[in-house]
N, CA, C and O atoms as CSV, one atom per row, in Angstrom:
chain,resi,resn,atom,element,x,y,z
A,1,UNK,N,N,70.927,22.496,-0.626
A,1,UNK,CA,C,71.272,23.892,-0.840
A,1,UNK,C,C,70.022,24.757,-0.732
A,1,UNK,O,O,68.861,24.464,-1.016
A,2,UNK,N,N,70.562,25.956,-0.227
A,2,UNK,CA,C,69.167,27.394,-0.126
A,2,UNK,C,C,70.063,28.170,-0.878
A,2,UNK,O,O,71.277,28.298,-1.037
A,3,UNK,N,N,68.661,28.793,-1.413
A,3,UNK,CA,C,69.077,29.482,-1.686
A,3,UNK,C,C,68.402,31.571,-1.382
A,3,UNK,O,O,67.190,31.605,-1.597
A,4,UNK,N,N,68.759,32.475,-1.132
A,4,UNK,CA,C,68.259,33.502,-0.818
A,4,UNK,C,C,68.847,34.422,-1.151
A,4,UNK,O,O,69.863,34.279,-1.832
A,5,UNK,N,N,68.236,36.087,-0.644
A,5,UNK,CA,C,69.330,37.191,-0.876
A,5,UNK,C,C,69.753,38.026,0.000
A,5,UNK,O,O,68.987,38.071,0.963
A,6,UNK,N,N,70.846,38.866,0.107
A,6,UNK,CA,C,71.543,39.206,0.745
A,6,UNK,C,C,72.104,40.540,0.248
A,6,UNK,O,O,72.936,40.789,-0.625
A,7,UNK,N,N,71.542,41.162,0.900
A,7,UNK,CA,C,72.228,42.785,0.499
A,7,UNK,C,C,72.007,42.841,-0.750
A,7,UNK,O,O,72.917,43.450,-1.312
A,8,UNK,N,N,70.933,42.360,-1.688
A,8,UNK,CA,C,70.611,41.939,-3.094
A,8,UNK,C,C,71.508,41.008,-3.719
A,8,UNK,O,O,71.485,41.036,-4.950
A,9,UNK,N,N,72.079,40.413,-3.327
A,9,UNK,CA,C,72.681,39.878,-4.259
A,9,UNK,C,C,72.493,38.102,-3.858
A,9,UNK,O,O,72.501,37.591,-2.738
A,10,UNK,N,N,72.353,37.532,-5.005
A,10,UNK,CA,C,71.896,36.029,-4.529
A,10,UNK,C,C,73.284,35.513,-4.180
A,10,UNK,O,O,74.433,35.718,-4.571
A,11,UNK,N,N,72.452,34.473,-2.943
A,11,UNK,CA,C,73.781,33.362,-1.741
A,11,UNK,C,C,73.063,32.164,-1.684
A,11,UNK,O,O,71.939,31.953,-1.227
A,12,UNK,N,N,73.793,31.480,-2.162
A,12,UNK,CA,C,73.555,30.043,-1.577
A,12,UNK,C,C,73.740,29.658,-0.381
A,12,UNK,O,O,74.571,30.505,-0.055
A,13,UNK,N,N,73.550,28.801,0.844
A,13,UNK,CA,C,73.941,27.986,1.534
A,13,UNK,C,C,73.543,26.466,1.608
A,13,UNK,O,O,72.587,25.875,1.107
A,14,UNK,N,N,74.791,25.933,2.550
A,14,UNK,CA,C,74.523,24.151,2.003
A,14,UNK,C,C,73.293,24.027,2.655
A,14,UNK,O,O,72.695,23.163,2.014
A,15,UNK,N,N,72.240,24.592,4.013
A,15,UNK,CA,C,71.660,24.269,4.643
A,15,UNK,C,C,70.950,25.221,5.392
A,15,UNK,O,O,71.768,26.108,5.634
A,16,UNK,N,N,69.517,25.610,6.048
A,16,UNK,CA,C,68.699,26.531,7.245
A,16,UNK,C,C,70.519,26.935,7.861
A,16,UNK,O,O,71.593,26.353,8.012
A,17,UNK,N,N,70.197,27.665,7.959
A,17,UNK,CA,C,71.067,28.781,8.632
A,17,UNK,C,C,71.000,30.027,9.958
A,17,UNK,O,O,70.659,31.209,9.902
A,18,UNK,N,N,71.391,29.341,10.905
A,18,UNK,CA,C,71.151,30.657,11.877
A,18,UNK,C,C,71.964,31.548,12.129
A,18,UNK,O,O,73.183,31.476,12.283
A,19,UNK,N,N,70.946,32.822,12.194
A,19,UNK,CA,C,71.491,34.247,11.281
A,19,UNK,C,C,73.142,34.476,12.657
A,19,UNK,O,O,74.145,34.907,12.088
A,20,UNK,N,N,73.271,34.283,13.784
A,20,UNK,CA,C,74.551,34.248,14.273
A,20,UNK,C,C,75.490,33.529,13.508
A,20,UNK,O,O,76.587,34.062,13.343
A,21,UNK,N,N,75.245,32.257,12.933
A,21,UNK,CA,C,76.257,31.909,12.658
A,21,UNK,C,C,76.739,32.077,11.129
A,21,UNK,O,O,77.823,31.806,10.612
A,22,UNK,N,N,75.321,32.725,10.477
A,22,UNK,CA,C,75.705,33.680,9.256
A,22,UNK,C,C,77.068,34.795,9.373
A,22,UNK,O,O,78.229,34.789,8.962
A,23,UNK,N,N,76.343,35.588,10.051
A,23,UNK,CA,C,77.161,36.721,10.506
A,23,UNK,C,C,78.515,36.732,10.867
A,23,UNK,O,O,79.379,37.543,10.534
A,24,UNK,N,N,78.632,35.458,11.792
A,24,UNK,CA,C,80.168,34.665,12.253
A,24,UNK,C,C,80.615,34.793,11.043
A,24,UNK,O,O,81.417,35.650,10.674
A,25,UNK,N,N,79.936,33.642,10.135
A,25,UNK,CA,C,80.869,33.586,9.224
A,25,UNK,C,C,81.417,34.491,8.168
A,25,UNK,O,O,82.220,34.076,7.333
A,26,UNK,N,N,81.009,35.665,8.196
A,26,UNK,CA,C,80.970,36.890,7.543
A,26,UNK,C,C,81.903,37.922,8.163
A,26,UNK,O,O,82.240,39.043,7.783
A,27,UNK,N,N,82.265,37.078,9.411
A,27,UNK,CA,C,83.424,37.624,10.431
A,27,UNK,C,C,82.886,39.202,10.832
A,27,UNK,O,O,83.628,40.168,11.010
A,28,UNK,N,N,81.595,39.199,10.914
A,28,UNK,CA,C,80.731,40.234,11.098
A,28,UNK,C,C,80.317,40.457,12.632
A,28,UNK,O,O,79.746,39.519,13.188
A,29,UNK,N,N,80.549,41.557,13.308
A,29,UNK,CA,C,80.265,41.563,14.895
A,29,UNK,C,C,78.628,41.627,14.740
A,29,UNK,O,O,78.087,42.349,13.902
A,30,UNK,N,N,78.151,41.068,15.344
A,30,UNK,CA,C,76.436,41.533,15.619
A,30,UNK,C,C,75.727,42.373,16.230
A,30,UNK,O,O,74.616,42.835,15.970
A,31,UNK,N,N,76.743,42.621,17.426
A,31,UNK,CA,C,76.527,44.447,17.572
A,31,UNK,C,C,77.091,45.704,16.611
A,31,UNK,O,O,76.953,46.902,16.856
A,32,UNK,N,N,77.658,45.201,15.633
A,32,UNK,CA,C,78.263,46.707,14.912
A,32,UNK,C,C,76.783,46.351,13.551
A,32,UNK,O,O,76.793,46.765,12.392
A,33,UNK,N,N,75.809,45.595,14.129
A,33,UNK,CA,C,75.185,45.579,12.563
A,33,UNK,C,C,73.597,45.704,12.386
A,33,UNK,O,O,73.101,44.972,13.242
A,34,UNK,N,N,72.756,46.226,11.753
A,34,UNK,CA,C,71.129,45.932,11.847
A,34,UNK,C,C,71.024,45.259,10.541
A,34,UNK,O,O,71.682,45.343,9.504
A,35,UNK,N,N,69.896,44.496,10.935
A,35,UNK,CA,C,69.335,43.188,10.599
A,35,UNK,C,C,68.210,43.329,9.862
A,35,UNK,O,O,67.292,42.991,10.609
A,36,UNK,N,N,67.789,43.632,8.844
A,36,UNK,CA,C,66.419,43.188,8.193
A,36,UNK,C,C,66.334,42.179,7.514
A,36,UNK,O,O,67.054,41.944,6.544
A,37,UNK,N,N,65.397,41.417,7.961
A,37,UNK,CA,C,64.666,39.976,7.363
A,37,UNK,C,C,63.459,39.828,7.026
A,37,UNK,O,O,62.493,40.127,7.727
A,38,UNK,N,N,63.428,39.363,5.944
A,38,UNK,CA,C,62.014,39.624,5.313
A,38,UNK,C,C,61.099,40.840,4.970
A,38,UNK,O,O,59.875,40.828,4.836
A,39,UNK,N,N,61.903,41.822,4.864
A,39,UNK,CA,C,61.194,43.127,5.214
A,39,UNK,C,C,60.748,43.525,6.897
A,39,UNK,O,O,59.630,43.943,7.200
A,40,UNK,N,N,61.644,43.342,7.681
A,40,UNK,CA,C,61.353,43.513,9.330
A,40,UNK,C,C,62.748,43.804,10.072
A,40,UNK,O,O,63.605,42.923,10.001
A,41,UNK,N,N,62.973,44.740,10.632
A,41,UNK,CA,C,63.677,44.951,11.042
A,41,UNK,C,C,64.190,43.874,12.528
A,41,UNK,O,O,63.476,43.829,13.530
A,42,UNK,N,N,65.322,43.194,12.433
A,42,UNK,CA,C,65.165,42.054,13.585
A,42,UNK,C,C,66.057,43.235,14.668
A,42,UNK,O,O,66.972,44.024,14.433
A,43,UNK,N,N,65.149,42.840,16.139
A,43,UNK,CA,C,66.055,43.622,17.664
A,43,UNK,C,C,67.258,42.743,17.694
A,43,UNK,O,O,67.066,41.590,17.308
A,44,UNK,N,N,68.056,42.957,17.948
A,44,UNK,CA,C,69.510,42.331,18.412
A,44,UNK,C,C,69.325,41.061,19.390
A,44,UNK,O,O,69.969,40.012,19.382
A,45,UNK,N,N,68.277,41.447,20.225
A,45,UNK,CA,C,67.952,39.993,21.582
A,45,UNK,C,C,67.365,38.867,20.979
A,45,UNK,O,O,67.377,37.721,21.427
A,46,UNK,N,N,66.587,39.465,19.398
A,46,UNK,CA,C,65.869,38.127,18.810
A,46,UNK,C,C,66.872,37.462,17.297
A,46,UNK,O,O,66.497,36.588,16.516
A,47,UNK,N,N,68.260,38.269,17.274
A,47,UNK,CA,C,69.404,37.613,16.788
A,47,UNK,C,C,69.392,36.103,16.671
A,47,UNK,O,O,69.241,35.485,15.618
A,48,UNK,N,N,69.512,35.750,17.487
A,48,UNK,CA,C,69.749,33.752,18.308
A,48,UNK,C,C,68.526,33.643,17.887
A,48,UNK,O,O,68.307,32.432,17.862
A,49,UNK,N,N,67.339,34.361,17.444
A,49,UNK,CA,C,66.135,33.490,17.150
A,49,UNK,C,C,65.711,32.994,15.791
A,49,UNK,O,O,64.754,32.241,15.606
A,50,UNK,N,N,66.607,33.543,14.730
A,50,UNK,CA,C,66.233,33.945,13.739
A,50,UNK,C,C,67.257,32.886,12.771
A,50,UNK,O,O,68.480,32.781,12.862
A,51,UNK,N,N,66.354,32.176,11.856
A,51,UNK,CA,C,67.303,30.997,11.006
A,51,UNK,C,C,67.257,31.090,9.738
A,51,UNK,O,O,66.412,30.294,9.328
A,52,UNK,N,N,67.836,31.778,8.728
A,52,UNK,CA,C,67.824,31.866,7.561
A,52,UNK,C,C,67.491,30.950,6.689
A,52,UNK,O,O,68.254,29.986,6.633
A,53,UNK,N,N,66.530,30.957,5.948
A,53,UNK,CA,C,65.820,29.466,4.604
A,53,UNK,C,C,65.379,30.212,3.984
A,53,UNK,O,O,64.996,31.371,4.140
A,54,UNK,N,N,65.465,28.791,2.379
A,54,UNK,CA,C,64.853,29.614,1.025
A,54,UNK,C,C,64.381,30.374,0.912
A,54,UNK,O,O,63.342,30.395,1.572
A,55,UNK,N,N,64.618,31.428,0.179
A,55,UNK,CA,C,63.744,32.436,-0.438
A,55,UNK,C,C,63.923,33.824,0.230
A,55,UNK,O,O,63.750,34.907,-0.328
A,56,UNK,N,N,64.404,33.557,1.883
A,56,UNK,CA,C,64.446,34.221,2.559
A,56,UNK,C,C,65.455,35.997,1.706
A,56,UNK,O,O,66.167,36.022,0.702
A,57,UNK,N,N,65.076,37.148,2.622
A,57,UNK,CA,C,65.283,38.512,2.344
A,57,UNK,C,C,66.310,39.020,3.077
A,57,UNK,O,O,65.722,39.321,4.116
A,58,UNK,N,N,67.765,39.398,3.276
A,58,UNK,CA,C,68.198,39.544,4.060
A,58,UNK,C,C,68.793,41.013,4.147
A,58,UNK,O,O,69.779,40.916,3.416
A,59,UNK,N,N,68.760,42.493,4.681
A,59,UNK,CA,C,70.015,43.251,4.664
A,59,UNK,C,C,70.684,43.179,5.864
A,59,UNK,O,O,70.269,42.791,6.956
A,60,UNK,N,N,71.725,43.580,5.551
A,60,UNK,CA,C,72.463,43.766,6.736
A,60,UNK,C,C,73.635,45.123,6.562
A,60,UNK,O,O,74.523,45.294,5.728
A,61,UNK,N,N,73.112,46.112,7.948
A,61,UNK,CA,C,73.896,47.148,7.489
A,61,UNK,C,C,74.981,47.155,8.734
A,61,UNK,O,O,74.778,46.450,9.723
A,62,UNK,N,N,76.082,47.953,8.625
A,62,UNK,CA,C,76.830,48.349,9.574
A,62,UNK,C,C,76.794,49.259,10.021
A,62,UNK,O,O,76.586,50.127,9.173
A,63,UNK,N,N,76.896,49.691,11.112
A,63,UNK,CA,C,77.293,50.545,11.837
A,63,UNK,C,C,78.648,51.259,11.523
A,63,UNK,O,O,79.733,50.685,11.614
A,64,UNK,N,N,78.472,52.706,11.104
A,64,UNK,CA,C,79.788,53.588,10.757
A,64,UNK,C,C,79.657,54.882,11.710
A,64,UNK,O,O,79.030,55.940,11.686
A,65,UNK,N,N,80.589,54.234,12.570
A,65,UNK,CA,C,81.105,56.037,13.307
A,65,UNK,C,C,81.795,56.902,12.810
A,65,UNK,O,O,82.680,56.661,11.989
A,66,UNK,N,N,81.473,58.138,13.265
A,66,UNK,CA,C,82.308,59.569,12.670
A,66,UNK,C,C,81.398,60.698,13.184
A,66,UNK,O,O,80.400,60.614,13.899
A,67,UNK,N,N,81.940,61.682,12.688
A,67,UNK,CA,C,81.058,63.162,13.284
A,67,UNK,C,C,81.353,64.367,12.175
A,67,UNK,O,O,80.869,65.487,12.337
């Protein structure tokens, strides 16, 4: 188990985690969303690069349209 945080709030997972298949499972599109890890804002192309472990920092915001 890892453990880390997420939008502040502590998450376990059984195992390193890559942040696509975080998001999958969060039934979360990865274009409707920005990514900060660790204090860094991640580009969308380095998505697939990026593997969530202990300790790790995560937000994740959505994208909301309107006018």
């Amino acid at each position: 188990m890892i453990s880390l945080q997420v939008n502040g709030k502590h998450v376990e997972l059984e195992r390193p985690t890559p942040l696509l298949a975080y998001l999958d499972q969060l039934g979360v599109n990865p274009r409707a969303v920005a990514v900060e890890h660790n204090g860094e804002i991640i580009e969308r192309s380095a998505y697939e690069s990026v593997t969530l472990r202990e300790g790790d920092r995560v937000e994740i915001v959505r994208m909301v349209g309107g006018g």
